[in-house]
KEPAMAR-6998 format. One record per residue: chain; residue number from 1; x, y, z of N, C-alpha, C, O, CB in turn. Coordinates in Angstrom, 3 decimals, decimal comma, always signed. Each point is the difference from the previous one (the first is absolute). Glycine has a CB too. Layout:
N
+---+-----+----------+----------+----------+----------+----------+----------+----------+----------+----------+----------+----------+----------+----------+----------+----------+
| c |   k |       nu |       nv |       nw |      cau |      cav |      caw |       cu |       cv |       cw |       ou |       ov |       ow |      cbu |      cbv |      cbw |
+---+-----+----------+----------+----------+----------+----------+----------+----------+----------+----------+----------+----------+----------+----------+----------+----------+
| A | NUM |        X |        Y |        Z |        X |        Y |        Z |        X |        Y |        Z |        X |        Y |        Z |        X |        Y |        Z |
...
+---+-----+----------+----------+----------+----------+----------+----------+----------+----------+----------+----------+----------+----------+----------+----------+----------+
% end
This chain:
70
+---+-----+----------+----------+----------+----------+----------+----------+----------+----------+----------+----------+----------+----------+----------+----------+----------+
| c |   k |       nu |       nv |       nw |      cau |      cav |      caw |       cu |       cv |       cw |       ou |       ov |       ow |      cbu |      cbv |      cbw |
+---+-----+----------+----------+----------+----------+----------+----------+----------+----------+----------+----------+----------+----------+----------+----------+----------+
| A |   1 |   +0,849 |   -1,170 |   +0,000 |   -0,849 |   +1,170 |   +0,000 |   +0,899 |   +1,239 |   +0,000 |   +0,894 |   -0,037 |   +0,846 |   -2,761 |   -1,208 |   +0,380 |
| A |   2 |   +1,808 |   +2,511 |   -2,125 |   +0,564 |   +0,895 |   -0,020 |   -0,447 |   +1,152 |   +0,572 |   -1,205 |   +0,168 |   +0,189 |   +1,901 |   -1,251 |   -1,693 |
| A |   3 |   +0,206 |   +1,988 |   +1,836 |   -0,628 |   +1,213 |   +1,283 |   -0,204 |   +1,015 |   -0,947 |   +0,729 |   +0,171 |   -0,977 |   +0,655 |   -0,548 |   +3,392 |
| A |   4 |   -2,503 |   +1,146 |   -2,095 |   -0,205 |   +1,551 |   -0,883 |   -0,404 |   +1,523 |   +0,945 |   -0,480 |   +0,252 |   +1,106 |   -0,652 |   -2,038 |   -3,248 |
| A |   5 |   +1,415 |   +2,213 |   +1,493 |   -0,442 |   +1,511 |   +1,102 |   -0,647 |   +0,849 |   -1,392 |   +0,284 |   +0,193 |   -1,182 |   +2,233 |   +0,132 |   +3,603 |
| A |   6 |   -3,568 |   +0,025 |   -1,429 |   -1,009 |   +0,720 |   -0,631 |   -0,496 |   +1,241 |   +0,591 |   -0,216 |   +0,087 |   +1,209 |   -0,299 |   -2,120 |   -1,956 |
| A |   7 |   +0,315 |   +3,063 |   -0,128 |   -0,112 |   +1,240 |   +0,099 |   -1,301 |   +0,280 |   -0,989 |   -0,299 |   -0,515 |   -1,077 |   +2,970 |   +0,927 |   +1,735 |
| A |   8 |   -3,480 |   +0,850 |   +0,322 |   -1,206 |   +0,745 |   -0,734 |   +0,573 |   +1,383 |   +0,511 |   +0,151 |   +0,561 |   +1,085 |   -2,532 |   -2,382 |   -1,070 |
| A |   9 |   +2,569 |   +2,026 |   -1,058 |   +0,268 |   +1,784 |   +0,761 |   -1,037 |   +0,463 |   -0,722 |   -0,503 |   -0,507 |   -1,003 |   +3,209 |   +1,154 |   +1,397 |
| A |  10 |   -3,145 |   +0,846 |   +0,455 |   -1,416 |   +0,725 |   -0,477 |   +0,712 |   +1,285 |   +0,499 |   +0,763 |   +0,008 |   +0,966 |   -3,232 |   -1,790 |   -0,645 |
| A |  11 |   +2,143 |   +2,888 |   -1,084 |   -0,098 |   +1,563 |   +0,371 |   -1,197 |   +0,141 |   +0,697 |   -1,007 |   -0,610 |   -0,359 |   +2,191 |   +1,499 |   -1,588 |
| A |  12 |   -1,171 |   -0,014 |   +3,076 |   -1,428 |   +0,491 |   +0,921 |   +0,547 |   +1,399 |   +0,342 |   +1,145 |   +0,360 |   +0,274 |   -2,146 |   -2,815 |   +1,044 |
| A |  13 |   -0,086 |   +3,097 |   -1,410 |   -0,424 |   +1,212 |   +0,579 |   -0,322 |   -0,379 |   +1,383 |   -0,581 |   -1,081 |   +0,097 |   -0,268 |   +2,121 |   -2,220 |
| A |  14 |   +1,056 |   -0,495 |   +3,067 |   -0,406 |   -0,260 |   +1,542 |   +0,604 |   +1,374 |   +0,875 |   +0,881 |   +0,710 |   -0,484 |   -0,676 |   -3,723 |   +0,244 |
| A |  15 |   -0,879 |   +3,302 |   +1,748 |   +0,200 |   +0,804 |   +0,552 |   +0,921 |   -0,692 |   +1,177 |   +0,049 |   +0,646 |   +1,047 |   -2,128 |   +0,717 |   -2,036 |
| A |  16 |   +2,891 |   -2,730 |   +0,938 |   +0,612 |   -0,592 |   +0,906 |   +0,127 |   -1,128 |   -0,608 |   -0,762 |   -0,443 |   -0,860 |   +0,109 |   +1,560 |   +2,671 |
| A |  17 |   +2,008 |   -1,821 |   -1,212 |   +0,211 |   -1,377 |   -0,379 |   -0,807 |   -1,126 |   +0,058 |   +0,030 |   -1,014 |   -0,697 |   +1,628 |   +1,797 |   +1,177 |
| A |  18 |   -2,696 |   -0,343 |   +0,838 |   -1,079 |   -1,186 |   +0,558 |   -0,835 |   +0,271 |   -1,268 |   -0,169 |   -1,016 |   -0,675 |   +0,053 |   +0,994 |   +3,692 |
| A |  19 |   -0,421 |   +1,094 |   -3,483 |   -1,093 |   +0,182 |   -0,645 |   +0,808 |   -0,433 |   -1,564 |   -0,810 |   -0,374 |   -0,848 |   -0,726 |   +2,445 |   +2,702 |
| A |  20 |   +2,600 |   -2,062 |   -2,184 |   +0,755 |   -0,675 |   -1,149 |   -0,569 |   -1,505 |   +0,090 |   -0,880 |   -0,570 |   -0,644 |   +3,229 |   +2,165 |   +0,739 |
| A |  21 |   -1,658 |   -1,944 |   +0,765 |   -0,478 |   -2,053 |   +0,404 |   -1,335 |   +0,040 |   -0,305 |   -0,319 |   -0,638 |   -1,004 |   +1,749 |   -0,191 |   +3,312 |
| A |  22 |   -2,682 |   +1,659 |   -1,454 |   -0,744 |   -0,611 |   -0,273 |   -0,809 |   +0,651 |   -1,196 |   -0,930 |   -0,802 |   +0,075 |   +1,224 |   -0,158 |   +2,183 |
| A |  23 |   -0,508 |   +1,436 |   -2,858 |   -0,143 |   +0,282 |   -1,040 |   +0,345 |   -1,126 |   -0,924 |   -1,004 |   -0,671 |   -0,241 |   +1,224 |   +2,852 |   +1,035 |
| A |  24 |   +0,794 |   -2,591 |   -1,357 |   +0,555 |   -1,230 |   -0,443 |   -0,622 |   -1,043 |   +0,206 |   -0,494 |   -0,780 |   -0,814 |   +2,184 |   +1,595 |   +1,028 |
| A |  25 |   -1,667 |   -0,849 |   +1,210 |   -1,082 |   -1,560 |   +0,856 |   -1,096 |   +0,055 |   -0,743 |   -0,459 |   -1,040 |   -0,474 |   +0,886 |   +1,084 |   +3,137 |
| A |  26 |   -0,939 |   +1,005 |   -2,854 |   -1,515 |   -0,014 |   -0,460 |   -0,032 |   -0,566 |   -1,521 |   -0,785 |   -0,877 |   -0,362 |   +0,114 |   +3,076 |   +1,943 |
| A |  27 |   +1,564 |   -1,623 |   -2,361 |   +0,291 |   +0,091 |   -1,388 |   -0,242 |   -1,494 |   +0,025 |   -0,909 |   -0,627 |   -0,544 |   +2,655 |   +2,789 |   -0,043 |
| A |  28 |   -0,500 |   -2,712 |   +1,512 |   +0,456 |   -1,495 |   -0,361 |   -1,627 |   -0,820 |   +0,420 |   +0,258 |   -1,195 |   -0,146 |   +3,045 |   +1,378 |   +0,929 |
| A |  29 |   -3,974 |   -0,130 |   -0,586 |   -1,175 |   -0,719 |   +0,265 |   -0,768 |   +0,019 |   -1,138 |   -0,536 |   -0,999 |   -0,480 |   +0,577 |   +1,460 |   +2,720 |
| A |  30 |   -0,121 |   +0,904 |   -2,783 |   -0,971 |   +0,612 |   -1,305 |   +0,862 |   -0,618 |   -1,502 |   -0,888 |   -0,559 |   -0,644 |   +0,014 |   +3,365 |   +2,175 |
| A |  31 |   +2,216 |   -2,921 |   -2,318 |   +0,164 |   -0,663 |   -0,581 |   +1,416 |   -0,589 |   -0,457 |   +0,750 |   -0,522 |   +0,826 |   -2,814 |   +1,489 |   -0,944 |
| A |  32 |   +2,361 |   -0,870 |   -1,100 |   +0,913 |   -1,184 |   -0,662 |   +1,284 |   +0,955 |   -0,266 |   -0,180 |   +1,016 |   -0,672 |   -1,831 |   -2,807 |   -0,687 |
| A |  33 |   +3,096 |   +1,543 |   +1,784 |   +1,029 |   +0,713 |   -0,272 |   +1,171 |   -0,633 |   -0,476 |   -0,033 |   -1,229 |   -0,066 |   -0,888 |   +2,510 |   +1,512 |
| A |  34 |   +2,044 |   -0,634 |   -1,823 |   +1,158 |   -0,472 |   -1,026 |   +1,309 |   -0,238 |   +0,794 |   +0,765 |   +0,959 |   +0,094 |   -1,763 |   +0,458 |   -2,100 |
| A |  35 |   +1,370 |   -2,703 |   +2,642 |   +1,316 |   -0,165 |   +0,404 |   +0,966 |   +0,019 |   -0,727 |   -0,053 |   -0,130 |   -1,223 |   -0,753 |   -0,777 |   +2,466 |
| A |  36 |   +2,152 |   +1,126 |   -0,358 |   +1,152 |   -0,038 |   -0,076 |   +0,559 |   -1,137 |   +0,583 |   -0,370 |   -0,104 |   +1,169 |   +0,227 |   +2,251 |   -1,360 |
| A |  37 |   +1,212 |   -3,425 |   -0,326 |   +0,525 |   -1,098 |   +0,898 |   +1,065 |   -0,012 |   -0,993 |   +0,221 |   +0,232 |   -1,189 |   -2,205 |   -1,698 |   +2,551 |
| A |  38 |   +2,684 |   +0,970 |   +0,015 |   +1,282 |   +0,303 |   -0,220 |   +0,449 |   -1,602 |   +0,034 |   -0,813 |   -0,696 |   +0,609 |   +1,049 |   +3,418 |   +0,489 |
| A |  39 |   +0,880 |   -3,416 |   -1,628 |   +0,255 |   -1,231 |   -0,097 |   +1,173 |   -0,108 |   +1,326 |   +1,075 |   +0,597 |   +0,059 |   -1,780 |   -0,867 |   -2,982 |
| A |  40 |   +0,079 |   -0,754 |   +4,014 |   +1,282 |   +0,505 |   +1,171 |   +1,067 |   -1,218 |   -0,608 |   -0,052 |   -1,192 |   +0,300 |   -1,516 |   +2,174 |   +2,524 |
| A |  41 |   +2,629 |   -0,276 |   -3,842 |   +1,122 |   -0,971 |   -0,511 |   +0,782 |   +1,108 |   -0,304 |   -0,531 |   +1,111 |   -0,007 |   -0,539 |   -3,335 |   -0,981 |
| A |  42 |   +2,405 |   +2,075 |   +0,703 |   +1,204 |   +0,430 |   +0,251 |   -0,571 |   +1,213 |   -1,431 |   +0,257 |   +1,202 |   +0,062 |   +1,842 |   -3,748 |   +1,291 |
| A |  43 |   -2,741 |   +2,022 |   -2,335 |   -0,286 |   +1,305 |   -1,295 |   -1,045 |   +0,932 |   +0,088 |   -0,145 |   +1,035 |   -0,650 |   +0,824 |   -2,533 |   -0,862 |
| A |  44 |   -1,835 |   +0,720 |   +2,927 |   -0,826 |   +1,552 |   +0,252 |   -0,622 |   +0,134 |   -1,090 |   -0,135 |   +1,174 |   -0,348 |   +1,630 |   +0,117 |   +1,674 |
| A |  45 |   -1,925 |   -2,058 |   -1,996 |   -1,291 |   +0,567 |   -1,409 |   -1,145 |   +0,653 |   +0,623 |   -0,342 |   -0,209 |   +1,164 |   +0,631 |   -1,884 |   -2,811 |
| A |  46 |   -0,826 |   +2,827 |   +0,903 |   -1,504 |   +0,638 |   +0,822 |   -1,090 |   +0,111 |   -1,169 |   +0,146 |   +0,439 |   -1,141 |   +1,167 |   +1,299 |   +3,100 |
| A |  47 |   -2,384 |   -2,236 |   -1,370 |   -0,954 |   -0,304 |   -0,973 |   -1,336 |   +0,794 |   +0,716 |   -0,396 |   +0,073 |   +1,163 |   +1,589 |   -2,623 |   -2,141 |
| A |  48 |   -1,712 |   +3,140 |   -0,405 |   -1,365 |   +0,371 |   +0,257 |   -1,293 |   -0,895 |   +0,050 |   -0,187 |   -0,761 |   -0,950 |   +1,259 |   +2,504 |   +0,028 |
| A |  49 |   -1,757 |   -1,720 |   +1,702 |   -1,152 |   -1,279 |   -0,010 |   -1,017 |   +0,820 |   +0,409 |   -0,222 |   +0,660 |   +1,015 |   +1,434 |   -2,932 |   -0,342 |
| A |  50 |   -2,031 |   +1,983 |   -2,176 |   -1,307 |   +0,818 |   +0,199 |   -1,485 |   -0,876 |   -0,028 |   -0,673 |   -0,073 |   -1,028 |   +2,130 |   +2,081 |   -0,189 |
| A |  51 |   -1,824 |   -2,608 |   +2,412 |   -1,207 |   -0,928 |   +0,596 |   -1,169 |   +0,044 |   -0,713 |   -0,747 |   -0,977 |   +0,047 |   +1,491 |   +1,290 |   +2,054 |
| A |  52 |   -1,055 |   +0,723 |   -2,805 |   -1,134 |   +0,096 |   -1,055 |   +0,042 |   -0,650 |   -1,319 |   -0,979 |   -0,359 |   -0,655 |   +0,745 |   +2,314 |   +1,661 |
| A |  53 |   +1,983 |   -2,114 |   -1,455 |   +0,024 |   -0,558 |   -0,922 |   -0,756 |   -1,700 |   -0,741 |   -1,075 |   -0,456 |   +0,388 |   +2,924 |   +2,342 |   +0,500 |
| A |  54 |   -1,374 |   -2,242 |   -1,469 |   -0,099 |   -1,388 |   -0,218 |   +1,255 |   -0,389 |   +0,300 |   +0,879 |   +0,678 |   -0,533 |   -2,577 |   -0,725 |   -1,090 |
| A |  55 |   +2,227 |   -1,297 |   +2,672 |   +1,398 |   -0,612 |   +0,066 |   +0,446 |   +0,077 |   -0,734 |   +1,041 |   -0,547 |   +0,363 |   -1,192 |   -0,535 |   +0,584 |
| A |  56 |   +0,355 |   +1,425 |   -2,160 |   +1,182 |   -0,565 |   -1,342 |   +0,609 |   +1,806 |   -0,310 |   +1,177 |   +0,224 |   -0,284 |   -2,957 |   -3,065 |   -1,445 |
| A |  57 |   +0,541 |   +4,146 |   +1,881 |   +0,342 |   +1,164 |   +0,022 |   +0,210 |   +0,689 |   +1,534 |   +0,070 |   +1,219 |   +0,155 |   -1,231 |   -1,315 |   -2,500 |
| A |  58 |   +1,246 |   -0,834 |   +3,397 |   +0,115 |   +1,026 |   +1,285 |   +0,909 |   +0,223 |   +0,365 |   -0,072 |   +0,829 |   +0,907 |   -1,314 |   -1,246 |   -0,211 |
| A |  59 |   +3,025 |   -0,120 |   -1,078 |   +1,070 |   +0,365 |   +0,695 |   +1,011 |   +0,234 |   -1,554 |   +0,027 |   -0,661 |   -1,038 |   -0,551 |   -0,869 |   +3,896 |
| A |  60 |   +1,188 |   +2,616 |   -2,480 |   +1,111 |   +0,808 |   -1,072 |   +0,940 |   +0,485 |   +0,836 |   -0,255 |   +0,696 |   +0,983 |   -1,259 |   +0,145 |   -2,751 |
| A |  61 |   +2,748 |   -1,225 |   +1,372 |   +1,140 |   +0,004 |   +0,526 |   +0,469 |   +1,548 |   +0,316 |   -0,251 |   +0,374 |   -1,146 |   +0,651 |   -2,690 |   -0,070 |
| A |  62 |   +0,052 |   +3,445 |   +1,815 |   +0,111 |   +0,898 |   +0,221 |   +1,701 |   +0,632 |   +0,393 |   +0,583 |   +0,158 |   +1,073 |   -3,265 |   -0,814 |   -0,704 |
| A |  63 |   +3,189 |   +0,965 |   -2,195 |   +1,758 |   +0,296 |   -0,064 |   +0,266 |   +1,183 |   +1,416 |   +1,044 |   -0,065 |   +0,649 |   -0,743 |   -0,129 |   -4,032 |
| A |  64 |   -0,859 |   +0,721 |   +3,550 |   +0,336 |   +1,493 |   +0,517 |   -0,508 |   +0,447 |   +1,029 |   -0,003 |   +1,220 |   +0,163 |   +0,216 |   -0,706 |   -1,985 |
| A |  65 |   -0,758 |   -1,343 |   +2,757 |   -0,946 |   -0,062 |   +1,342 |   +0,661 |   +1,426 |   +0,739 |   +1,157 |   -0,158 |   +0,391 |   -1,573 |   -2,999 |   -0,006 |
| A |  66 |   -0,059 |   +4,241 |   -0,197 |   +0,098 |   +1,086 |   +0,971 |   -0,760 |   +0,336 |   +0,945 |   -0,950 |   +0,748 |   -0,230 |   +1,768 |   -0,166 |   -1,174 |
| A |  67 |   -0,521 |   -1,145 |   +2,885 |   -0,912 |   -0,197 |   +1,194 |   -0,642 |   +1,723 |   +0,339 |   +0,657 |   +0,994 |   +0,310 |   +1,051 |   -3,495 |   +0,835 |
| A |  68 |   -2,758 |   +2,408 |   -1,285 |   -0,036 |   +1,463 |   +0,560 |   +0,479 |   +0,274 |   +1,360 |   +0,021 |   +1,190 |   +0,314 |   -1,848 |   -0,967 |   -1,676 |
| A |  69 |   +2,206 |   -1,056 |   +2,207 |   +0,242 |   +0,715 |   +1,530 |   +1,689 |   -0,738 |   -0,175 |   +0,118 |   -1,170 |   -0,362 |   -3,167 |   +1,184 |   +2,307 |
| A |  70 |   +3,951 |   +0,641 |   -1,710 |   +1,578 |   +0,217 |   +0,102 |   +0,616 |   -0,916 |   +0,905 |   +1,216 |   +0,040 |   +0,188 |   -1,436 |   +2,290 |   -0,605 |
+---+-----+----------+----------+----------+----------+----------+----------+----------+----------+----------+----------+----------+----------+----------+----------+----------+
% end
């Protein structure tokens, strides 16, 4: 079995970090969003996987992955 790390990053407007989270929380209940996974192996591939797709179109390999948070 191989290990992956996965990322949803989202931009929010919010008046505080709490109200960032939950805002999001809410989102994430309401619908379908576009990951980021990362291959945990020494080359780090990162793939987009988009859950709405059909399996054969939901994941595309991603050359140039730029995390928004540093």
């Amino acid at each position: 079995m191989a290990h992956y790390k996965v990322v949803l990053e989202i931009e929010v407007d919010a008046d505080s970090p709490l109200a960032a989270a939950q805002t999001v929380q809410s989102w994430l209940r309401e619908g379908d969003f576009q990951y980021y996974v990362q291959e945990d192996e020494e080359n780090g591939k990162v793939f987009s996987v988009d859950l709405t797709e059909d399996d054969e179109d939901a994941v595309l390999p991603i050359d140039d992955y730029i995390p928004m948070i540093d």
